[in-house]
N, C-alpha and C positions, 0 to 999 in steps of 0.2 A: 403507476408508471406511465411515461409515454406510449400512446398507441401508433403502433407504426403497423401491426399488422404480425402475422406470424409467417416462417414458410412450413413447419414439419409438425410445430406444436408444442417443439423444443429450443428450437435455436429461434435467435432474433432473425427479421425479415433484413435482409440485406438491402435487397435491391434498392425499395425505397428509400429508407431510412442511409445506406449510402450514398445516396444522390442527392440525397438532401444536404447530408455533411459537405459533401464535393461541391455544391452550390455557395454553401455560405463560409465558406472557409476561414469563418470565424469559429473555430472550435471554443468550448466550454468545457476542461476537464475539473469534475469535480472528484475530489481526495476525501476519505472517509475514514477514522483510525483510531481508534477508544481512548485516546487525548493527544497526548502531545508528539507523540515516537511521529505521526505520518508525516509532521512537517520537517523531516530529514528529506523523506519521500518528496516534498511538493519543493524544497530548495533545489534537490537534483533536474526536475523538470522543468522549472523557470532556468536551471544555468542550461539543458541543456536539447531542452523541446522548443519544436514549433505551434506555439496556438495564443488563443488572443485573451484566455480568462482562465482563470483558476477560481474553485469554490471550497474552501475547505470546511469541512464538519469534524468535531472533534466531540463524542460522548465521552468526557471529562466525569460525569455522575454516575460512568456506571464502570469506569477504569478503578484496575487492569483488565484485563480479557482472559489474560493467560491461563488461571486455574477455571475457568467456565468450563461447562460442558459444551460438546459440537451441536447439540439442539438448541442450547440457546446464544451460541454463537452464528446460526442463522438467523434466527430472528431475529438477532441485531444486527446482523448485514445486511438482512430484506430490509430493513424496517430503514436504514441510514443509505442503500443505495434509491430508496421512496425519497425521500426528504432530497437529495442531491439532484433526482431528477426532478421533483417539484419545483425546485429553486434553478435548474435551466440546465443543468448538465449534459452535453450530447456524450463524454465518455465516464466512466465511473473508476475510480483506482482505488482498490482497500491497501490505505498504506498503512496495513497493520500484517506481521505475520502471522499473529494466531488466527487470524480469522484468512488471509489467504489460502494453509493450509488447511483449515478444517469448513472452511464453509464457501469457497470460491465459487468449486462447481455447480452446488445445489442453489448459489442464485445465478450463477449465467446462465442454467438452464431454463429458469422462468423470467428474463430480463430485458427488457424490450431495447436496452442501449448495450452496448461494448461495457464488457468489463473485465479488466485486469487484477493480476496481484502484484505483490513482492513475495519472493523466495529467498531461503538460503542458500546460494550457489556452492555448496558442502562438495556434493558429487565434482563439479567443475575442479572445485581445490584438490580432490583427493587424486582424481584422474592425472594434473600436473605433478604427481610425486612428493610432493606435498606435507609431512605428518600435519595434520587440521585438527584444528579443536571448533567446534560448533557450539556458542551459547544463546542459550533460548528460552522463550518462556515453557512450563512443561506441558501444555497443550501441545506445543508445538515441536515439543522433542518429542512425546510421541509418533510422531509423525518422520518422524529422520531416523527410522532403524536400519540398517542397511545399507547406509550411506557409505562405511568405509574410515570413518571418521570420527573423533571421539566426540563425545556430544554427553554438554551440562546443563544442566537447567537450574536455571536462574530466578527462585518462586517469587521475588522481594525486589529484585532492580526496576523492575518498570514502575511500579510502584512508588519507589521514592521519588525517582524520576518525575512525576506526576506532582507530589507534594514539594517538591521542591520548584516546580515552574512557576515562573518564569527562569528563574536563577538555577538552571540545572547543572552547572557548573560548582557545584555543591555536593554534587551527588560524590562519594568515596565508592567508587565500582571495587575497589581491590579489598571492602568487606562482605562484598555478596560473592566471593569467588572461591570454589572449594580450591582444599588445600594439593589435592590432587592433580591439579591443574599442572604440567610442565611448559618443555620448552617445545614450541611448534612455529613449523614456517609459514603456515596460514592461520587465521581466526577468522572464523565465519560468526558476525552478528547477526545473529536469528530474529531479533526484534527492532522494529521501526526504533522503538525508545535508545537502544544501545547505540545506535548511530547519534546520539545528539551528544552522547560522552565519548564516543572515537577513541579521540588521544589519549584518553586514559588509559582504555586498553591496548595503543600504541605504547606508552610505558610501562606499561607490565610487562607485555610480550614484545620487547622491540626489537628481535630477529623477526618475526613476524609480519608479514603484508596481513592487512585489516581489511578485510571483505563484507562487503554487504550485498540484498539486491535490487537496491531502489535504481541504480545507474542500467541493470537488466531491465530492470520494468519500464523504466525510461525510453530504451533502446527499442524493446517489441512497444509502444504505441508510436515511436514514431515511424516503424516498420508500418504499424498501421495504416497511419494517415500516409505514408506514403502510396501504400496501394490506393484508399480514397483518389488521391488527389493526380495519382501516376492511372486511374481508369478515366476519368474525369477530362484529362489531357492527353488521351491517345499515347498514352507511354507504357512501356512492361511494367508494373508496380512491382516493388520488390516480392510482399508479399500478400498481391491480390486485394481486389477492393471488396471481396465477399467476406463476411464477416464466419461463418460457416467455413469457408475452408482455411479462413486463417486460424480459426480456432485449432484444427489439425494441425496447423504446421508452427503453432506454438505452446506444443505440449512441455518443452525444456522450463515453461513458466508455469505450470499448473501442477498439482500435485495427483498422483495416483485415484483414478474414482472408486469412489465407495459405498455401497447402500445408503439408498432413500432415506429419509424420515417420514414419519407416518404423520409425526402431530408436531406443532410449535409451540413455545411459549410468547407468548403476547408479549413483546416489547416496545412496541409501536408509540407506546404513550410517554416512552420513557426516552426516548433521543430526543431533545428539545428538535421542535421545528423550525423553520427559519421564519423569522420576521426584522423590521425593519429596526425594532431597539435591540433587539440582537445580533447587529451586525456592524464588523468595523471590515475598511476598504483600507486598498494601500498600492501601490506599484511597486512592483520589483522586476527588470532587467526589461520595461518595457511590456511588460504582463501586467494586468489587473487582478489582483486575487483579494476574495472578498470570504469575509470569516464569517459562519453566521452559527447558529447555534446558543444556547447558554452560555455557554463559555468562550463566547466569541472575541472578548476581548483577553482573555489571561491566554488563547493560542494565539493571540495578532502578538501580545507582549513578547511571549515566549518564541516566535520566529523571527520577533527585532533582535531578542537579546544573540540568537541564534545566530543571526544575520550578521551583528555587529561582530561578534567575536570570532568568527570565522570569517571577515571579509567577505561578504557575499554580496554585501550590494554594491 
């Protein structure tokens, strides 16, 4: 990881390392997501962030995530937030939900840059009155009890999802969907992947508003970079340019902490690293975002065909 310094032993060193960001105000967010589901995650922050590069990594070899254990879904989060900041990243986003919810906090707490998730804004929907139905991978419905909200897990969608990319427009979401399923005025998509089939589940359920939380995750970094760049410029940042007290005040983005891990499993060898035949380049909305990884070119495919059919460019 980058050395920036520490300040408790726990959290990243602020000071520095936000003065730096406030100097070059060319941020570098790089997106990390066990294949295809993050670049729902990196369309929302090209339509609706400020920064000057995007890097996406996609471990494509070793998708889905969703049935992994939370031991070795850290060490594939450590192992792909290395590899993002090797290749230049000043912020990290795991636009994946199983690994935001089960392995977020055990690498921000060792992680020398900013790192964000995506959640299921469940609780949010349930709070509006709402009946919600929450589907997810079942890593990550473990993690949603309590919510308020009924909540299914989905072993096989992301999955196909995968096999079917580029052309994910193929996927039939309404044969992974138990029969149980009624009628609700919210759906919460649990998983990066279930956002790149939406309207699907717009046709299933269409009294239904389709919730995700990449347009959250979107909103707290740019809350970020606003305190960055609002301390930088003598102004009140929304919310503060220390990277430590933002992290308090954006607990609505992280999940519940939970015991340590003792030991990892090695997967460091297994997230391709970035090199120069694995990487394709491209612009979108005035951003440069740059795919690198093995599969660098079936996610550049997969967020054209994306791109085109949602109008996004």
């Amino acid at each position: 990881m980058r050395e920036t310094g520490k300040t408790d032993g726990t959290l990243p060193a602020a000071a520095a390392y936000i003065e730096d960001m406030a100097a070059k105000r060319e941020i570098t967010i790089g997106f990390f997501d066990s294949g295809t589901g993050g670049l729902s995650v990196l369309a929302e922050f090209l339509k609706h962030s400020s920064f000057a590069r995007a890097i996406y990594l996609g471990d494509n070899e070793n998708a889905p995530y969703g049935n992994r254990s939370r031991r070795e879904l850290v060490s594939l989060a450590r192992a792909g937030a290395e590899r993002l900041a090797a290749a230049g990243a000043d912020i990290v986003v795991f636009a994946c939900g199983t690994i935001s919810t089960n392995a977020l906090e055990a690498v921000k707490t060792a992680s020398d840059l900013p790192v964000f998730g995506v959640f299921p804004p469940a609780e949010r929907c349930v709070l509006s009155g709402k009946r919600t139905a929450v589907f997810a991978t079942p890593r990550t419905v473990q993690r949603l009890s309590g919510t308020g909200a009924d909540v299914f897990a989905l072993p096989d969608l992301a999955g196909e999802i995968e096999r079917c990319a580029p052309h994910v427009g193929k996927v039939c979401v309404k044969n992974h969907l138990p029969q149980t399923a009624g009628d609700y005025g919210a759906v919460v998509l649990g998983c990066t992947h279930y956002a790149l089939v939406a309207e699907q589940f717009a046709e299933i359920f269409p009294s239904a508003e389709i919730v995700w939380g990449g347009q959250d995750t979107a909103r707290a970094v740019n809350s970020f970079l606003n305190g960055v760049y609002g301390k930088k410029e003598g102004k009140d940042p929304l919310c503060g340019a220390d990277y430590g007290a933002f992290r308090k005040k954006s607990d609505h983005f992280c999940p519940k902490k939970t015991g340590g891990l003792t030991t990892f499993a090695d997967f460091s060898e297994k997230i391709s690293k970035p090199s120069e035949k694995s990487a394709c380049f491209c612009d979108f909305f005035g951003k440069k975002v740059f795919f690198i990884g093995n599969a660098a070119e079936l996610n550049f495919r997969t967020f054209v065909y994306f791109s085109q059919k949602y109008g996004l460019q």
